[in-house]
C-alpha positions in Angstrom: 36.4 -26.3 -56.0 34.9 -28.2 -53.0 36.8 -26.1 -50.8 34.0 -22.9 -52.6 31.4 -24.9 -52.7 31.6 -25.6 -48.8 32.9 -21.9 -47.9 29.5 -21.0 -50.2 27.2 -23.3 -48.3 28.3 -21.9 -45.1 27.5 -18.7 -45.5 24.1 -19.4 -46.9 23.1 -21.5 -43.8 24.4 -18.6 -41.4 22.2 -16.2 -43.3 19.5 -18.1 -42.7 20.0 -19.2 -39.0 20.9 -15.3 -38.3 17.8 -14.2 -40.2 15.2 -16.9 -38.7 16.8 -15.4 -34.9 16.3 -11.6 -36.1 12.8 -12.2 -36.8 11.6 -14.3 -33.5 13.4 -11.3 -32.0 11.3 -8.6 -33.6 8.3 -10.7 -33.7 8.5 -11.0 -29.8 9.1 -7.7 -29.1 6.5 -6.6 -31.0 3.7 -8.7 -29.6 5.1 -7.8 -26.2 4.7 -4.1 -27.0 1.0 -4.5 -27.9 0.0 -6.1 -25.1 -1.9 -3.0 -22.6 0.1 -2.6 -19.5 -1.2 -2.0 -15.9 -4.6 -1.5 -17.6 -7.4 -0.3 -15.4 -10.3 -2.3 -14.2 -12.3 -0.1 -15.7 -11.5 -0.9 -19.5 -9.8 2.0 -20.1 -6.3 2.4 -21.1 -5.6 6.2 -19.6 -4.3 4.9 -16.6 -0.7 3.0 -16.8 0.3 4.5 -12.9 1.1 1.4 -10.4 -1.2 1.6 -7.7 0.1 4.4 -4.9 -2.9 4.1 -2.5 -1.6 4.0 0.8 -4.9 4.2 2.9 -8.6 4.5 2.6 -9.4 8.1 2.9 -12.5 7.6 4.7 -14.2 5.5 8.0 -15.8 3.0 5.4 -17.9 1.2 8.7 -19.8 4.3 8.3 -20.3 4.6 4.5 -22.8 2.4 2.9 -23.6 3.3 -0.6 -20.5 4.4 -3.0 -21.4 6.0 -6.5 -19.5 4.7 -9.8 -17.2 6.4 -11.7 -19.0 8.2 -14.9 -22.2 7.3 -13.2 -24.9 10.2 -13.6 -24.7 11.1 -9.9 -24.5 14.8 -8.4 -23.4 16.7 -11.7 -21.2 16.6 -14.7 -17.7 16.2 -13.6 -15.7 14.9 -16.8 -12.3 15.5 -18.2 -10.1 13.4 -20.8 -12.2 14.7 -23.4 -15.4 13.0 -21.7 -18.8 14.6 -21.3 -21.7 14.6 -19.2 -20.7 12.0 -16.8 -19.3 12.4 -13.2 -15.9 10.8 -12.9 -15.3 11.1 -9.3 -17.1 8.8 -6.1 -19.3 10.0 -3.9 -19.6 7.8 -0.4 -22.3 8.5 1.8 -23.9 6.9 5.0 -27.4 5.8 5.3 -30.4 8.1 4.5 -32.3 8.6 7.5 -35.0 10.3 8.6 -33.1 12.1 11.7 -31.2 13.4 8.8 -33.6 14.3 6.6 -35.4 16.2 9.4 -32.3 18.4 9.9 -31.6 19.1 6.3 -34.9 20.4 5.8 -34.3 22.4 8.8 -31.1 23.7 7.3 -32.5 24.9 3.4 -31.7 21.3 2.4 -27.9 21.5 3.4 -26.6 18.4 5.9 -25.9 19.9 9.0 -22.5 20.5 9.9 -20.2 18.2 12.4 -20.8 17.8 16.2 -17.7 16.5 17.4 -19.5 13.0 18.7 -20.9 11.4 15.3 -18.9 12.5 12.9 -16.9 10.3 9.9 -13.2 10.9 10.0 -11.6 11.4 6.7 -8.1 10.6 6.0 -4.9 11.5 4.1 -5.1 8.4 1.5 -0.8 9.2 0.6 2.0 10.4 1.6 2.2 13.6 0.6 1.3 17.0 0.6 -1.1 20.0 0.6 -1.1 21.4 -2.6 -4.3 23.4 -2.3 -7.5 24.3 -0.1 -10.9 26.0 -1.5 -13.9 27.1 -0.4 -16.5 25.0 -1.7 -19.6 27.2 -2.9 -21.7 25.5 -1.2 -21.0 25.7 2.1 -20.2 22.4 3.5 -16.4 21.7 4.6 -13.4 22.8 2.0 -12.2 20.7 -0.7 -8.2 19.4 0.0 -6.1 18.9 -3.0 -3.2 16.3 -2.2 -0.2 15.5 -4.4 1.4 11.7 -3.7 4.9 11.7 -2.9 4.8 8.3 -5.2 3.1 9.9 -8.5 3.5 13.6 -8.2 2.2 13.8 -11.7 -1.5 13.2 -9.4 -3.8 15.0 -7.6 -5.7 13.5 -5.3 -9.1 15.9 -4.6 -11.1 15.3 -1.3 -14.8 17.4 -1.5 -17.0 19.0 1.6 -14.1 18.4 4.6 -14.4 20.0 7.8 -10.2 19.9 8.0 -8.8 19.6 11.2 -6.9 22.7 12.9 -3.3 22.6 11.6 -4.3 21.0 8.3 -3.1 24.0 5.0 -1.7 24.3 2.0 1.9 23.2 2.2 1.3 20.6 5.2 2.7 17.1 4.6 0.9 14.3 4.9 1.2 11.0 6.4 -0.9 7.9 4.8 -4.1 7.6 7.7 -3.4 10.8 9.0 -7.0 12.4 9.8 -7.1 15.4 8.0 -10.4 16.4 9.1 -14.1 15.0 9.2 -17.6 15.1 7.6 -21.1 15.3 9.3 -22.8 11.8 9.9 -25.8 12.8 7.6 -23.5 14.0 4.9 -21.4 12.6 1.8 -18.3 13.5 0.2 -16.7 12.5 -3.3 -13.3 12.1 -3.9 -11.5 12.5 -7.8 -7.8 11.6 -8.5 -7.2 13.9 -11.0 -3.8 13.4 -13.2 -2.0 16.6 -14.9 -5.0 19.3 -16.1 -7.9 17.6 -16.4 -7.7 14.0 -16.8 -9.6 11.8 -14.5 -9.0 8.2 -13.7 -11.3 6.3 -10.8 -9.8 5.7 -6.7 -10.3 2.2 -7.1 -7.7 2.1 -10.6 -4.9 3.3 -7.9 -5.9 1.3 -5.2 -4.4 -1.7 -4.1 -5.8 -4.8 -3.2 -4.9 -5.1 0.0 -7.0 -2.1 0.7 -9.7 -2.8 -2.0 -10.2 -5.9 0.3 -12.1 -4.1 3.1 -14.5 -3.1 0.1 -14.8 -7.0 -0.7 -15.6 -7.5 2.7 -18.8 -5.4 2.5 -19.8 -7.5 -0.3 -18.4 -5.8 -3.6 -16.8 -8.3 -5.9 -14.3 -6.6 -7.9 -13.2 -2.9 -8.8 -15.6 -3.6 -12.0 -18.3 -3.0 -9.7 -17.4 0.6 -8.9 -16.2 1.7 -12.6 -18.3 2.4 -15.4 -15.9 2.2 -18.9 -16.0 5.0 -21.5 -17.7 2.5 -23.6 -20.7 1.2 -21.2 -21.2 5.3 -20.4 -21.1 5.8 -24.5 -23.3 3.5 -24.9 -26.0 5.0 -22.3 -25.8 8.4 -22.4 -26.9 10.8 -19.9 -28.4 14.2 -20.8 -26.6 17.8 -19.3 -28.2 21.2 -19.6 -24.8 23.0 -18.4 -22.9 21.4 -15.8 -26.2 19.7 -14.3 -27.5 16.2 -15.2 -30.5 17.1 -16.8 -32.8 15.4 -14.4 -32.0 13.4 -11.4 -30.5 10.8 -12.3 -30.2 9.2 -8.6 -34.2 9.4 -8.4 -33.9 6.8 -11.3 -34.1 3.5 -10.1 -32.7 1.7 -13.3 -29.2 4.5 -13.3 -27.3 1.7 -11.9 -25.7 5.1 -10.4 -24.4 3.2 -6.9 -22.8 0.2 -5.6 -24.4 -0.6 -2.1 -22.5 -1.7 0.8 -23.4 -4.7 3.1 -25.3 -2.7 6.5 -27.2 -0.3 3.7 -30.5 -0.1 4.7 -32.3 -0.2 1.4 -36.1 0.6 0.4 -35.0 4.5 1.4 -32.5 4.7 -1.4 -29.4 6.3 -2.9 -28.1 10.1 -3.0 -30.0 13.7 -4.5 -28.2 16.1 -5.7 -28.7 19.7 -3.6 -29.6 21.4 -6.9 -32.7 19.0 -6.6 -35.4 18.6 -3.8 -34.1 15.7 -1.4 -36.1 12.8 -1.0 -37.0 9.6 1.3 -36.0 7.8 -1.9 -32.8 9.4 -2.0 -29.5 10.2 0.2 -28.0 13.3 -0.6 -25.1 14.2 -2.4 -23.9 17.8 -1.8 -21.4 18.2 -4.8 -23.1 20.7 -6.8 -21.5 22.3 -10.4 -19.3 24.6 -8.4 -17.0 22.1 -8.0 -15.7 22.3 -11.3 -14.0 19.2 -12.8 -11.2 21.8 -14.6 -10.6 23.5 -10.8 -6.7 23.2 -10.0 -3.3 25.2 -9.3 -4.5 28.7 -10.4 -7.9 27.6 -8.5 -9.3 30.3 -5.6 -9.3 29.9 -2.2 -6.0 28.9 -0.3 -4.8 27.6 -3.8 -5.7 24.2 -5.8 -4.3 21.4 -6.7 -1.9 20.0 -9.8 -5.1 20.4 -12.3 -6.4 23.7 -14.3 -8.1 26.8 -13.9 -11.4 28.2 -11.7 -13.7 26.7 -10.2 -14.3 24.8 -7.3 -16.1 21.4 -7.9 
């Protein structure tokens, strides 16, 4: 009878321990699982790619204002089922009146490069030329690149003047120059993933780059994103694929993060579908650079995204 009653005993207390281990396991896996992984800085939770920057894509000693991504800057340029918002980064150097003077001279475009004063734009990945269109306005071609280290990517460069050599199929070391902009102009870049999902530069960027940013007196990658809730919660206004006014004219848009050597007082970016200003630099993305352009895009062919259009 004691023999039962042990044998009995035995198997209640192993049913028990068994069970109590079963459900730490389970418990720990699941609050493992519901913790957000390789979330961006931006709030969002799109974005689970490990950073696969390998170089800035641009002479930042010559930029010094940098617009934020979903700011109200240039034009509409949303995806992920976003709207009205641009969710790309424009860079642009100082506004000047040199500048100004030739843009007015040139029905409000920047004038082209000269070979002497020119920004140098580079490949940001290893990788390769996927696609190369005409922008409609015309200022440089936009360059779609796809990363050797996330080919589910596109990275899309705006308003290059490529260098001779540089064409769809070319591959691309990280730093390579690729081509260049004008001194008084600005490009944007967009890292675009599958058809038309957008996620910011800075959320693939790694800190050992992000640290020559730092250096000209941003803080953290916060600066330069704008989450889907803060851009909820402030809406802009979009007739089309234009901002409804200009929104870089605004002093309270919040629309930049400024660079340590910015001059101030003589302010941000315009957008060429508005007049340019002493208050503004300009931004030349205009609504032909569609945020849906990709693989079936015109041209020499676009990148990994969608259909038509050239933003």
């Amino acid at each position: 009878m004691k023999r039962w009653m042990w044998i009995t005993l035995g198997v209640v207390l192993f049913a028990l321990i068994g069970g109590g281990v079963y459900a730490f396991m389970v418990m720990g896996k699941t609050a493992t699982d519901s913790q957000p992984q390789n979330q961006p800085s931006g709030g969002d939770t799109a974005n689970t790619s490990s950073p696969f920057i390998q170089a800035d894509f641009i002479d930042l000693d010559k930029i010094f204002s940098v617009s934020k991504f979903r700011s109200g800057s240039g034009h509409d340029f949303s995806g992920n089922g976003e709207k009205c918002r641009s969710m790309k980064h424009y860079f642009a150097p100082n506004w000047s009146q040199a500048g100004e003077s030739l843009r007015q001279a040139n029905n409000g475009m920047p004038p082209g490069p000269n070979g002497k004063t020119d920004i140098n734009i580079y490949s940001p990945v290893d990788g390769t030329i996927t696609g190369i269109q005409a922008e409609k306005s015309p200022i440089g071609e936009q360059i779609y690149i796809q990363p050797n280290l996330a080919k589910d990517y596109t990275i899309r460069l705006f308003h290059v003047y490529k260098n001779a050599g540089i064409a769809k199929g070319s591959v691309l070391k990280a730093g390579q120059k690729i081509g260049v902009i004008g001194q008084y102009s600005s490009t944007d870049i967009a890292v675009q993933k599958g058809r038309n999902n957008f996620i910011s530069y800075f959320d693939v960027m790694p800190d050992s780059i992000f640290a020559t940013y730092i250096a000209r007196g941003v803080t953290s990658k916060n600066d330069l994103i704008l989450s889907k809730a803060q851009r909820d919660a402030n809406p802009l206004q979009c007739s089309g694929e234009n901002f409804a006014k200009n929104y870089d004219s605004d002093p309270s848009s919040g629309n930049y993060v400024f660079l340590s050597g910015y001059t101030g007082g003589t302010g941000t970016e315009s957008n060429l579908d508005t007049p340019s200003s002493s208050s503004t630099p300009a931004v030349i993305g205009t609504p032909s650079d569609s945020a849906s352009s990709g693989s079936s895009g015109g041209g020499s062919g676009g990148g990994a995204g969608g259909g038509g259009g050239n933003r």
